[in-house]
N, C-alpha and C positions, 0 to 999 in steps of 0.2 A: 654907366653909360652917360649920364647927365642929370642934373637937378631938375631938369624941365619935360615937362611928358614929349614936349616936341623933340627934343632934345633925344629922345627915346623912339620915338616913331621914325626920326632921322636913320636914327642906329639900323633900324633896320630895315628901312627902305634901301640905304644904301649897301649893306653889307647879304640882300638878298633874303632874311631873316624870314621866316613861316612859323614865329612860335606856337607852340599849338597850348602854349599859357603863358602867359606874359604879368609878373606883378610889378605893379607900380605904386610907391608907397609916397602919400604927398608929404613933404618936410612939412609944410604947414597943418596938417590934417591933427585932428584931438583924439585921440583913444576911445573906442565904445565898450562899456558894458557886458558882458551876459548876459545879463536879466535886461538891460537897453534894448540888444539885437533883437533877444527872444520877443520882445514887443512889438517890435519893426514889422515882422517875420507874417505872412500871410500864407499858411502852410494850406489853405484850404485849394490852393495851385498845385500844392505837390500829392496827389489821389493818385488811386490805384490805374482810374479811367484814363487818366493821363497819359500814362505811361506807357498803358497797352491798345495805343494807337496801330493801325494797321501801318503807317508807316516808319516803324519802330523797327 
């Protein structure tokens, strides 16, 4: 679609697009880890309570 995220949101503004996932990969962007992510990663959001929301 294009080098530029805009360049991407263009794409689909015009062509009517609804992706329901869209990736975008930065040509500038550096590579992460496993063990980096895993650090990142704040799972104590992803609980059981979470999920079994009544409006789930």
């Amino acid at each position: 679609i294009g080098p530029k995220w805009k360049d991407v949101v263009s794409r689909c503004i015009k062509g009517h697009y609804q992706p329901l996932l869209l990736l975008y990969a930065d040509p500038r962007g550096t590579p992460v880890s496993a063990q980096d992510l895993a650090s990142r990663l704040d799972l104590h959001h992803y609980t059981k309570a979470y999920y079994d929301s009544e409006d789930s």
